[in-house]
LODO-572201 format. One record per residue (C-alpha): x negated, y, z; residue number from 1; residue in one letter. Coordinates in steps of 0.1 Angstrom, whole numbers. Example, Ala and Ser with C-alpha at 12.3 -4.5 7.8 and 13.67 -1.06 7.14 Angstrom:
! LODO-572201
px py pz i aa
-123 -45 78 1 A
-137 -11 71 2 S
END
This chain:
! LODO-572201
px py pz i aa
-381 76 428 1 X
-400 110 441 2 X
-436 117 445 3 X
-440 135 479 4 X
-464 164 473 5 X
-471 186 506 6 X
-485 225 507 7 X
-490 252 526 8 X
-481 282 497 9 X
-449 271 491 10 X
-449 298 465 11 X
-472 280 441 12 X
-446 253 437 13 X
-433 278 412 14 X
-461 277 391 15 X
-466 241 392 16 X
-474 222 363 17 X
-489 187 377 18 X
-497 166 408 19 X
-530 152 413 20 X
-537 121 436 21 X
-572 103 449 22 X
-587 81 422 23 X
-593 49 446 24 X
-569 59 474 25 X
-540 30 482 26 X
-510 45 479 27 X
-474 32 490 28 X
-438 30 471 29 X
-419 34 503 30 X
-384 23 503 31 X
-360 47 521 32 X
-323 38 521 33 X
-316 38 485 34 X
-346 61 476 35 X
-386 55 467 36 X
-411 77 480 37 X
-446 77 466 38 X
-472 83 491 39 X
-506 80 503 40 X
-505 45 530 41 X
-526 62 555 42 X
-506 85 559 43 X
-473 70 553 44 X
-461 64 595 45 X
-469 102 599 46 X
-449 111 572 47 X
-421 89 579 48 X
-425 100 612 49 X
-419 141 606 50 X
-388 132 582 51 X
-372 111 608 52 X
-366 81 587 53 X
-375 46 589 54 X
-388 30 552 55 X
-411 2 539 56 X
-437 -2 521 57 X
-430 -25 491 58 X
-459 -19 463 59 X
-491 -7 470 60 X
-515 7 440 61 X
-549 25 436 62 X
-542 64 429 63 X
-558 61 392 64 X
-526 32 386 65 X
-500 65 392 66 X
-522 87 366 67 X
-499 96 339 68 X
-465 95 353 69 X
-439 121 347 70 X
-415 140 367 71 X
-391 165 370 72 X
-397 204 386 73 X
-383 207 411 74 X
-377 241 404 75 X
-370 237 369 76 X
-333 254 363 77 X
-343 282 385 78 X
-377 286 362 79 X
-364 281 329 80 X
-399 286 314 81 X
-411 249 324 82 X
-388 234 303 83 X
-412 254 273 84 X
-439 235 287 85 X
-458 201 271 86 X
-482 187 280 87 X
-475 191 320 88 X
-460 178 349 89 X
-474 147 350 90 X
-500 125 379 91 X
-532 135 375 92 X
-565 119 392 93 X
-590 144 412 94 X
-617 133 439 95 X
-605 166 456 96 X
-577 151 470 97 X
-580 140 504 98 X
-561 110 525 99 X
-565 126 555 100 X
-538 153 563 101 X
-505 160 541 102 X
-489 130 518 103 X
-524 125 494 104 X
-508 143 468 105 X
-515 173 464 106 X
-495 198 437 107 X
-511 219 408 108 X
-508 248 401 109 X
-533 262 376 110 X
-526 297 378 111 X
-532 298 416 112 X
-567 279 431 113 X
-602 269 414 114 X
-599 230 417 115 X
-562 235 402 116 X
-577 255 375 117 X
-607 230 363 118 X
-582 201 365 119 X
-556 218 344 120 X
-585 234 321 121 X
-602 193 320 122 X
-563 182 312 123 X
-549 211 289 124 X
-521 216 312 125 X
-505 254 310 126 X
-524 281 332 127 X
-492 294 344 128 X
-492 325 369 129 X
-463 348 368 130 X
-474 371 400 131 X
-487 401 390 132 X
-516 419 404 133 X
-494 434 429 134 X
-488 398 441 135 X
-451 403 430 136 X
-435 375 408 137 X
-427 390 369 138 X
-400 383 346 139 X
-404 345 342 140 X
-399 332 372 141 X
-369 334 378 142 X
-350 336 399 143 X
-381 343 419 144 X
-389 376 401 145 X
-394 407 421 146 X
-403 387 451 147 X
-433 390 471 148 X
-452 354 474 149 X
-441 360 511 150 X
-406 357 502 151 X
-408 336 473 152 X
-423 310 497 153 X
-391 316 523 154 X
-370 315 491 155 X
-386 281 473 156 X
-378 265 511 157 X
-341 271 508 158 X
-336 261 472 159 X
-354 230 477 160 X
-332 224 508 161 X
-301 228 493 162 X
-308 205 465 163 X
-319 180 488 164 X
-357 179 477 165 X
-368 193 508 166 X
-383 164 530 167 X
-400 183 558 168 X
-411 221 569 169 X
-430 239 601 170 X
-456 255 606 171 X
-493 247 611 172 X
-527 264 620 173 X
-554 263 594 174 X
-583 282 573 175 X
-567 310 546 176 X
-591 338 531 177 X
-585 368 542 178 X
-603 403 526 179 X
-632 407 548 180 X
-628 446 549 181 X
-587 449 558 182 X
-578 414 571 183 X
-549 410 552 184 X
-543 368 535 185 X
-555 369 496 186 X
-541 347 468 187 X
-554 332 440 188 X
-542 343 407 189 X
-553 332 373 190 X
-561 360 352 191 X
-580 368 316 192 X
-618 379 328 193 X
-655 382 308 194 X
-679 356 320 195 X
-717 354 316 196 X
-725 319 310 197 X
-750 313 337 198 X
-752 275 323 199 X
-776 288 294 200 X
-803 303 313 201 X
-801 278 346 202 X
-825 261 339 203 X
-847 290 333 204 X
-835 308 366 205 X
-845 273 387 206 X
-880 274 364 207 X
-886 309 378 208 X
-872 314 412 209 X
-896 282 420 210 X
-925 308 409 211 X
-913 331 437 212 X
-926 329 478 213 X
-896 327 496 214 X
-904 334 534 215 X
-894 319 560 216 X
-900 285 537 217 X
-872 270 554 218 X
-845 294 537 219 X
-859 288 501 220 X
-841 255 497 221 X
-810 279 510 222 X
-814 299 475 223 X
-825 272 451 224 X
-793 252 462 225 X
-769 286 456 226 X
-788 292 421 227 X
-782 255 413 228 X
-747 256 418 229 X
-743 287 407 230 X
-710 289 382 231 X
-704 316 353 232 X
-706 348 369 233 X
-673 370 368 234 X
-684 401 347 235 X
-656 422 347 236 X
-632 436 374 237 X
-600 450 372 238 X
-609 483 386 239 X
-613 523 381 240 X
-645 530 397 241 X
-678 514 381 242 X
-697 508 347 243 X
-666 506 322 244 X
-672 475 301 245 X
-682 485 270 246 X
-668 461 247 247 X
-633 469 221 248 X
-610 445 208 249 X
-594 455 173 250 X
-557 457 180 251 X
-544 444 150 252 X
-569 409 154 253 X
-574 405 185 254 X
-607 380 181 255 X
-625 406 164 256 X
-646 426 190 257 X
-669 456 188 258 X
-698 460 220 259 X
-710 491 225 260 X
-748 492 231 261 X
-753 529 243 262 X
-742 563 246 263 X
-752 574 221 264 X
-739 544 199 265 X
-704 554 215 266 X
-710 591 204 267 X
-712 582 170 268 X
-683 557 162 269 X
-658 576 183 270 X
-640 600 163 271 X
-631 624 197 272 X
-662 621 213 273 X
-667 658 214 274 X
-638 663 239 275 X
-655 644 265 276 X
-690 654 285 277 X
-713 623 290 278 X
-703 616 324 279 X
-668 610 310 280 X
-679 591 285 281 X
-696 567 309 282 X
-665 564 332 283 X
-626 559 339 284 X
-600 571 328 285 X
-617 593 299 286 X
-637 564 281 287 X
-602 550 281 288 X
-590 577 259 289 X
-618 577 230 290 X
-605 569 197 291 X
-625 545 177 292 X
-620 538 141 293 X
-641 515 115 294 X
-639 506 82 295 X
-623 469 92 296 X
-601 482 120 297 X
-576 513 123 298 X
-576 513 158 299 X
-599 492 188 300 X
-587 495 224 301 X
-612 494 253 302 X
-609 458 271 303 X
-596 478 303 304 X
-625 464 330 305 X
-654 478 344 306 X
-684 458 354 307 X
-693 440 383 308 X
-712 464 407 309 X
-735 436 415 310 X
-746 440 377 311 X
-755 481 388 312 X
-773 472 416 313 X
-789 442 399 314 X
-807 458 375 315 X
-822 484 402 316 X
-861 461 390 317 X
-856 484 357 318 X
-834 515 367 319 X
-855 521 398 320 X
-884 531 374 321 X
-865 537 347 322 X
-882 517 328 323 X
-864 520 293 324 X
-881 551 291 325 X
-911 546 316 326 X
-922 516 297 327 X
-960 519 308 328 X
-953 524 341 329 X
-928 497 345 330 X
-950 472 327 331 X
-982 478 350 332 X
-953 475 383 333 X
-934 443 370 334 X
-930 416 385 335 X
-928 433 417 336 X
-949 419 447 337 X
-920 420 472 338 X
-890 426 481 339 X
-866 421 512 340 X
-829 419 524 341 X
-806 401 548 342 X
-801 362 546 343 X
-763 370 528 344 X
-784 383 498 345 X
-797 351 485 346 X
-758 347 474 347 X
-759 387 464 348 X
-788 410 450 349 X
-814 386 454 350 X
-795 361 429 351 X
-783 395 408 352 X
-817 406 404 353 X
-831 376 393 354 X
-799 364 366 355 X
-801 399 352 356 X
-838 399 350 357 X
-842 364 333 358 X
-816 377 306 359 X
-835 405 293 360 X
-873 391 301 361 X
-873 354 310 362 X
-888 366 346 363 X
-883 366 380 364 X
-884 404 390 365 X
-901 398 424 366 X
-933 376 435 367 X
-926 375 471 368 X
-887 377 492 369 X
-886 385 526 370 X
-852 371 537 371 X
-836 386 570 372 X
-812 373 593 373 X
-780 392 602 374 X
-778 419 629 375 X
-755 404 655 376 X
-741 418 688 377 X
-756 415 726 378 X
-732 385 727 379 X
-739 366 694 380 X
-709 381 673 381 X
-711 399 641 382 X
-710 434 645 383 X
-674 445 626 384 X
-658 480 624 385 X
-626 456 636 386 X
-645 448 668 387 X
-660 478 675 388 X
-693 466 684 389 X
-710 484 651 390 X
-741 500 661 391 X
-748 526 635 392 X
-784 530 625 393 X
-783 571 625 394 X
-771 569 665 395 X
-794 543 677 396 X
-825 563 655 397 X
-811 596 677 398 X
-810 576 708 399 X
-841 559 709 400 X
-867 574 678 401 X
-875 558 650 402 X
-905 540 660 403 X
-890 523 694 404 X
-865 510 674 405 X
-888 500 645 406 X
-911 480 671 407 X
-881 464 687 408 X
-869 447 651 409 X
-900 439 641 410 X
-915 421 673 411 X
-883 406 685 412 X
-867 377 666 413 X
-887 359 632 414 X
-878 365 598 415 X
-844 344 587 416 X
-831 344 624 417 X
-795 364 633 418 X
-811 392 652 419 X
-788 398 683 420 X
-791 437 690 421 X
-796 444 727 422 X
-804 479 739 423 X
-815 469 770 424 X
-848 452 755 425 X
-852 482 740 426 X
-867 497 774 427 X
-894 467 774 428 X
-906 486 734 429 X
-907 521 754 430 X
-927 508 783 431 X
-950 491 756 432 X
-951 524 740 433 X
-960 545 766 434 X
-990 523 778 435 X
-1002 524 738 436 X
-998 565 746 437 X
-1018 559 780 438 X
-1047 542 767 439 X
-1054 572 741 440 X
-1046 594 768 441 X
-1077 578 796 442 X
-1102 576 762 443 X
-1092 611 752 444 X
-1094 625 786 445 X
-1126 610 796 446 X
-1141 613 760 447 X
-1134 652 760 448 X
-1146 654 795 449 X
-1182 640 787 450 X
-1185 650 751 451 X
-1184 622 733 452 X
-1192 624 698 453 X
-1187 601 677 454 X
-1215 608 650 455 X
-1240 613 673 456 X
-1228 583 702 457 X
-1230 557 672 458 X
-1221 521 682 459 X
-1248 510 663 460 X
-1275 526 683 461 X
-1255 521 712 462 X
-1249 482 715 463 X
-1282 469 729 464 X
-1269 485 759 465 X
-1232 473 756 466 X
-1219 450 787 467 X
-1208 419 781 468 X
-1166 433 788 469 X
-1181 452 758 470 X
-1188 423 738 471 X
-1152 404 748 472 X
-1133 437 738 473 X
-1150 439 702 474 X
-1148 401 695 475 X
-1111 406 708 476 X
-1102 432 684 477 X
-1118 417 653 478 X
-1099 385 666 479 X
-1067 404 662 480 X
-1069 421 629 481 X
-1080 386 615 482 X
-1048 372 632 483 X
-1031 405 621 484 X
-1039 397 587 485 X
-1032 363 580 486 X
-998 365 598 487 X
-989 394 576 488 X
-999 372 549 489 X
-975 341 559 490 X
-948 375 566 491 X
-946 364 600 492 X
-944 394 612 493 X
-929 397 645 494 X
-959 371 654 495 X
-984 395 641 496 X
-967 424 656 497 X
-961 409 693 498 X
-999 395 693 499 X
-1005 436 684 500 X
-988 450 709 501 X
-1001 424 736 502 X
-1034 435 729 503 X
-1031 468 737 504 X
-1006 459 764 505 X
-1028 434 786 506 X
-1063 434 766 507 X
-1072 470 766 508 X
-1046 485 796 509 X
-1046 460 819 510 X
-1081 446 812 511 X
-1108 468 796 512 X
-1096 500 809 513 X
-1098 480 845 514 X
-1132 472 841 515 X
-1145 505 824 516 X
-1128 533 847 517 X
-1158 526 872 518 X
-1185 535 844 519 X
-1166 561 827 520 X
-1164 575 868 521 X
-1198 573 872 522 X
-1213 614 863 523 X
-1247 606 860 524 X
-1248 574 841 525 X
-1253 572 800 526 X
-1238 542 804 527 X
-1203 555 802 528 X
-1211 569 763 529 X
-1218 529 755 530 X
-1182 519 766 531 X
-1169 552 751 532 X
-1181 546 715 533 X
-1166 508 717 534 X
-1133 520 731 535 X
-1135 540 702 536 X
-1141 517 679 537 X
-1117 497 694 538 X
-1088 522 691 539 X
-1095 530 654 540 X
-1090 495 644 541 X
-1059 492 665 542 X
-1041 521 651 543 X
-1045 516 615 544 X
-1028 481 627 545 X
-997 497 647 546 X
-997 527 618 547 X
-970 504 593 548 X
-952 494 623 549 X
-950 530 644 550 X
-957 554 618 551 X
-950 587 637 552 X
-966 577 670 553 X
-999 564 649 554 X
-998 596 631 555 X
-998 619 662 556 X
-1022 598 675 557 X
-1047 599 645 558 X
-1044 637 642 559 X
-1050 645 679 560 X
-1073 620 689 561 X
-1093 605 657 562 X
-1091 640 636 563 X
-1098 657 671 564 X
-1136 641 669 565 X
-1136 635 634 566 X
-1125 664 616 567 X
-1139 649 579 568 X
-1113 619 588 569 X
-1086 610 560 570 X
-1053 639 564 571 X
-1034 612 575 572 X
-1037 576 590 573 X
-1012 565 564 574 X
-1040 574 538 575 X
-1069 556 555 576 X
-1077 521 548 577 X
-1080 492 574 578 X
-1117 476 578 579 X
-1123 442 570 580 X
-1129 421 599 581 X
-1166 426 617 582 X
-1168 387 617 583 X
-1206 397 634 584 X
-1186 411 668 585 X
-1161 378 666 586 X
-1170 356 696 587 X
-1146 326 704 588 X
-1166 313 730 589 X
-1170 347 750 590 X
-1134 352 745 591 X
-1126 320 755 592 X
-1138 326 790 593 X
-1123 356 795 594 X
-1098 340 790 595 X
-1105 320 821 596 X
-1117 347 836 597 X
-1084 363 836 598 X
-1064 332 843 599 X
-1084 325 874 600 X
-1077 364 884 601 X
-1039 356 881 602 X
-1041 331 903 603 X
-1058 350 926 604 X
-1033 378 926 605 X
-1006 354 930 606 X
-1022 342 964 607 X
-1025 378 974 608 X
-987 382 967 609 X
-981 358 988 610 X
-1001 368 1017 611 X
-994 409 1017 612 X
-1028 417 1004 613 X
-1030 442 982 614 X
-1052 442 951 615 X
-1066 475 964 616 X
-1076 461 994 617 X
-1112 437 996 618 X
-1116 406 1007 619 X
-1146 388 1018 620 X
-1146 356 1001 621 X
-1124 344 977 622 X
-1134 306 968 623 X
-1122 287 931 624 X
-1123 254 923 625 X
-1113 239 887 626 X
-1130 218 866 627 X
-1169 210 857 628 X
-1165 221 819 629 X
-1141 251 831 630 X
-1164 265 861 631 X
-1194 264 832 632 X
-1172 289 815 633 X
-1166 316 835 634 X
-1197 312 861 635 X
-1220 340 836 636 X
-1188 360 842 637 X
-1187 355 882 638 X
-1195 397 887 639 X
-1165 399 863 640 X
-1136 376 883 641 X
-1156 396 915 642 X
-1147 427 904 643 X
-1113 418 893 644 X
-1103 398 924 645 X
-1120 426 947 646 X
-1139 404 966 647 X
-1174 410 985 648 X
-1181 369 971 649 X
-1165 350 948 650 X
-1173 313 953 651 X
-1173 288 924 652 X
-1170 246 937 653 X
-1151 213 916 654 X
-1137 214 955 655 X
-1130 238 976 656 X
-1150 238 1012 657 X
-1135 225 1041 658 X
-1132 261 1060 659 X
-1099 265 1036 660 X
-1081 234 1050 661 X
-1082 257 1084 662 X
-1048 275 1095 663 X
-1073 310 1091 664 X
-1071 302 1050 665 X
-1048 301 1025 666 X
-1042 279 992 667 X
-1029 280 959 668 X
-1029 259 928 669 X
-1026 270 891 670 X
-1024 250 860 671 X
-1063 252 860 672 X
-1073 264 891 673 X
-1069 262 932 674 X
-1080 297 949 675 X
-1081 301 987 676 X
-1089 329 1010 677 X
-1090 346 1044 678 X
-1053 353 1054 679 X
-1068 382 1072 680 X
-1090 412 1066 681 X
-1116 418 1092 682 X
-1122 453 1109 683 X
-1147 466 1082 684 X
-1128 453 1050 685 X
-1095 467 1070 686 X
-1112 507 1072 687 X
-1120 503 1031 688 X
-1082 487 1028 689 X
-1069 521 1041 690 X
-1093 542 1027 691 X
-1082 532 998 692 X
-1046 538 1005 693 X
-1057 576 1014 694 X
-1075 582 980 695 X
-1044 567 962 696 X
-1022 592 981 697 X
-1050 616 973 698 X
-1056 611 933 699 X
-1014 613 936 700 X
-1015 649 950 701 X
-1040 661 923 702 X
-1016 646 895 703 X
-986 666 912 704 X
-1012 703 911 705 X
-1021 696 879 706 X
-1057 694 881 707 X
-1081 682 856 708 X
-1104 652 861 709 X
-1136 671 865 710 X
-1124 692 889 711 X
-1133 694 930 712 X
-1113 698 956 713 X
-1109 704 996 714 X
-1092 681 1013 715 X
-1078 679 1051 716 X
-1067 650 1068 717 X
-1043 646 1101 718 X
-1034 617 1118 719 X
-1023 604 1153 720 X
-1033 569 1139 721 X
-1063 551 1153 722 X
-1072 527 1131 723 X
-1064 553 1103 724 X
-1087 579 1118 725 X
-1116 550 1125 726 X
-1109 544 1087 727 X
-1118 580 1072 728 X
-1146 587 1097 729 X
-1160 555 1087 730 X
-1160 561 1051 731 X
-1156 595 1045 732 X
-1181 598 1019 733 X
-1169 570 999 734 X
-1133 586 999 735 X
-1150 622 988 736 X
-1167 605 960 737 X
-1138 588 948 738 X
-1112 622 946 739 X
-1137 645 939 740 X
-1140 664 971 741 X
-1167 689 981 742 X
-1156 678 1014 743 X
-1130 664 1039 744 X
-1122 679 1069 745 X
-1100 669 1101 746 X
-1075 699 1098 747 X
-1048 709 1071 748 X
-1046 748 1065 749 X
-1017 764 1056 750 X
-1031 776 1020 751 X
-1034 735 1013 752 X
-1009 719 989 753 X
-995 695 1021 754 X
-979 660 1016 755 X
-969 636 1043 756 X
-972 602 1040 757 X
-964 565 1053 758 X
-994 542 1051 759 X
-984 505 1063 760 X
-964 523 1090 761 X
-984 544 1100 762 X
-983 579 1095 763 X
-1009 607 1081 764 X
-1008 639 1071 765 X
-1026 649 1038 766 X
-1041 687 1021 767 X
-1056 694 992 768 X
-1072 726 976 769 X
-1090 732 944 770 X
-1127 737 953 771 X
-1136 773 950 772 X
-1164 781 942 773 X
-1190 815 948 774 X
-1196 825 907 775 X
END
């Protein structure tokens, strides 16, 4: 009678010292020819099937019925050392086992797995393992010694054929650990190691980590789980480099021990310690060598380990401060508020941190964990020095600044989510960027221009006069910092950091800039000092918000703009202190329709798109329909969506008027609101349409000559074009007042900077000169 084990490290069988079957699994005596062949009866057809025999079933029994029974290794003459052994190769029970693949019985082998090892530790059966760390069999296996496991396996498959033992053998795909760094298969092997017994303290560790905030929430339950099956950790490795363990085992009783508790400890009960410097003293191979001597032992010897390097770095909530000497400072700094690392740490210095730190205080060492996901490729993968999709952090800083790349991580994907690392979104953070530059750039240019002042144009004094955009901007960015805030608070940060960036992006760019450019235009008018001293106010707030997420950009900023007007200001913006929210400026109701404001705009501009009509270009009615509650909101803001849609009338109805169902109109529907206008412009809103087309051209060629906002020019216009010509004769004042032009004549001299250019196909030729003036 044979119990048919099956395994896929045919090498262990030389280490074996039991088989283990399910507890409540049926398992068949199979009769074949004049042998019986125990094994599991849901898998006995495949079985039968692979050896190429034909056999019955004649006894069924429950695993636990085989617990107990005895056999014969079948390696036992060729490793002599198992007939030394009690107490072993027997049936034993474990829930382990599984009925699904193999026979359902599984061998043992103590020395070489972790459920081998607690079911031969639970049974007393012999923790056998003859491969040495050099995963080469030793001196009691033998016939197997000075093998490799590879070739022992090749080696166990012949005897065990050629004593007939050997049912079945091929080859199969399936899971194998492998070193993560090199890629090469690992074994297991047993070997003597210090533990710290992490069953003491658990319960403290699950009392305290329940203290910490673990954000996102969702990832908490990730660590609690890991801490609560969290086994004795592994103190010492079999290694040069690290912490040397510092304990000594006499060498003539090997249970008496000696633990070192400090250098200077060490200094006095080694009797060679003066040939050694401290660093020696504290490392291998030269700790090795110190001689110690005591009253009750002639000679200790090191135990030859060093210490787990998660123990170095898990202690970094006392060395960072060094706070066995610092004791004040570390006191007023522990427990520390936060702390934050990749997702794979909850498993590694989060967990090292905390079981080091409730040894030696009975605290967590942190209040608040930030947990990351990992960094993954464009395409999803882990990024792998094997698949050469690394991205090192030095190159990409070099590539694309610190602060792109900073804004990118932080806006892009939630805490605890694998962050997949594309460089081509990176673009989208530079444009962002560059508008956040832009905006400083129109209020410094503007601001400078006029002579704003901010001690003197107080937004106190100021704000009777503001305009209601005025109002919307300041309850938008008191909204912001309150969002800001609280979002920080809950660590969602990429939410508060996109909802930053959007604001400066589409609320002040695209928005407030839009509808202040006219009043900050406008020379004569003190009304350009009111919007001034809110954009100002404005900025301020904003920057101290962006300064923790683009540190360098909100510090060039602050010194050239802020410190430029404010010379009493704080050195640095990383020194300054952000306001509380202005809950007085807050407005929900204002903001709220803006908001519909804007949406009402966008569907404007879509209908435009659609029909060729530039947003430069007027048109004479633009009619919106929506609902009652809706047009309530946005009808005290009617000059606002005028202005906006650039429309001579901007018509609010529940329904739009019949003249829109005509083939002259056009339609388009929203989520909120219908829009419809002329498909058409007529002859007068056509001349403004291209005169606008010349000043852009115009405004162009003073950007490309370098000329500063306040300055005049002289400009000279040719064209063969009627309808171009009928434009700038009809509005040629309008178009002087808008470049700055003392005046606009119908010739181009040859001491003009000359451009030509293509307006809607039609052709012009355009000079410009800077305005001289008789001093």
């Amino acid at each position: 009678t044979y119990l048919l084990i099956w395994t896929t490290t045919p090498w262990t069988l030389v280490d074996n010292e039991a088989v283990a079957v399910s507890p409540k699994g049926s398992y068949c005596k199979v009769r074949v020819g004049d042998e019986f062949w125990w094994v599991a009866e849901s898998r006995m057809q495949e079985v039968l099937s692979l050896a190429r025999v034909t056999g019955e079933c004649v006894e069924v029994v429950e695993g636990e019925r085989l617990a107990g029974l005895e056999y014969e290794h079948p390696l036992g003459e060729e490793v002599p050392l198992h007939k030394l052994h009690d107490n072993a190769h027997k049936v034993l029970v474990g829930e382990f086992v599984s009925l699904e693949e193999g026979t359902g019985l599984v061998h043992i082998a103590p020395g070489h797995g972790p459920e081998d090892f607690e079911l031969g530790s639970k049974h007393g059966l012999p923790i056998t393992s003859n491969v040495e760390i050099n995963g080469v069999f030793n001196g009691d296996a033998g016939v197997f010694q000075g093998l490799s496991v590879d070739e022992a396996s090749k080696k166990v498959i012949q005897v065990l054929r050629s004593k007939g033992l050997l049912i079945y053998s091929g080859t199969i795909t399936h899971a194998y650990p492998h070193c993560w760094r090199c890629h090469t298969p690992l074994i297991y092997r047993a070997d003597k190691q210090w533990f710290i017994d992490i069953g003491k303290i658990k319960n403290n560790l699950m009392d305290q980590l329940e203290r910490v905030n673990i954000y996102p929430p969702k990832l908490k339950e990730r660590f609690t789980n890991w801490v609560a099956n969290a086994r004795d950790w592994t103190l010492s490795r079999s290694r040069i480099w690290g912490t040397p363990l510092p304990i000594w085992r006499c060498k003539d009783n090997q249970n008496k021990l000696l633990v070192v508790g400090s250098l200077e400890e060490l200094k006095k009960l080694a009797i060679n310690a003066g040939e050694f410097s401290d660093f020696e003293l504290t490392h291998r191979p030269w700790i090795d060598r110190v001689e110690i001597r005591t009253e009750d032992c002639e000679k200790w010897e090191r135990e030859p380990y060093v210490i787990d390097v998660w123990i170095d770095s898990g202690i970094a909530w006392y060395a960072s401060v060094d706070g066995l000497r610092n004791r004040e400072l570390f006191s007023r700094l522990f427990p520390y508020t936060f702390i934050t690392e990749g997702v794979d740490q909850t498993r590694g210095w989060f967990y090292s941190l905390l079981v080091t730190s409730v040894m030696l205080t009975g605290k967590a060492p942190y209040k608040n964990i930030l947990i990351q996901g990992l960094i993954l490729d464009k395409y999803g993968r882990k990024m792998s020095k094997h698949l050469g999709n690394v991205v090192y952090a030095e190159e990409a800083l070099r590539k694309h600044g610190a602060d792109a790349l900073r804004l990118y991580i932080l806006s892009t994907y939630p805490p605890g989510d694998p962050f997949i690392y594309n460089e081509d979104e990176i673009k989208n953070v530079m444009t962002s960027l560059n508008i956040v530059w832009n905006v400083f750039r129109f209020a410094h240019t503007y601001m400078t221009l006029d002579k704003f002042n901010p001690e003197t144009h107080k937004l106190g004094d100021l704000l009777p006069n503001a305009r209601v955009e005025d109002r919307w901007v300041l309850s938008r960015v008191n909204t912001v910092m309150s969002q800001y805030l609280e979002e920080l608070k809950a660590y969602n940060i990429h939410i508060a950091v996109k909802n930053l960036i959007s604001f400066f992006v589409e609320d002040l760019s695209h928005r407030y800039l839009r509808l202040i450019r006219r009043r900050v235009w406008e020379e004569e008018s003190s009304d350009r000092f009111v919007a001034y001293s809110v954009l100002y106010y404005v900025l301020k707030r904003a920057l101290k918000m962006l300064a923790p997420v683009t540190p360098h950009l909100a510090e060039v900023l602050w010194q050239r703009f802020f410190r430029y007007y404010e010379k009493s200001l704080e050195e640095s913006v990383h020194l300054s202190s952000l306001e509380s929210v202005d809950e007085e400026y807050v407005n929900p109701e204002l903001e709220e329709a803006f908001n519909e404001v804007f949406n009402a705009f966008s569907a404007v501009a879509a209908l435009r798109n659609s029909l060729g009509l530039k947003l430069r270009w007027p048109v004479r009615t633009v009619y919106v329909s929506s609902t009652r509650e809706t047009l309530e909101k946005i009808a005290k803001l009617k000059e606002i969506l005028k202005f906006l849609a650039n429309a001579k009338e901007v018509v609010l109805s529940e329904k739009l008027p019949s003249v829109c169902e005509g083939g002259e109109y056009s339609t388009l529907t929203s989520d909120k609101f219908t829009v419809c206008m002329p498909k058409k412009l007529d002859r007068e809103l056509l001349n403004e349409a291209l005169s606008r087309e010349i000043i852009r051209r115009i405004q162009v060629m003073r950007n490309k000559v370098n000329l500063y906002v306040d300055e005049f020019i002289e400009v000279g216009i040719e064209t063969d074009e009627k309808e171009l010509k009928e434009a700038v004769d009809s509005l040629r004042e309008y178009i002087a007042r808008e470049v700055r032009a003392t005046q606009i004549s119908d010739k181009v001299s040859n001491d003009m900077f000359v451009e030509d250019w293509d307006i809607e196909g039609m052709r012009i030729k355009i000079g410009i000169r800077k305005h001289q003036t008789n001093n």
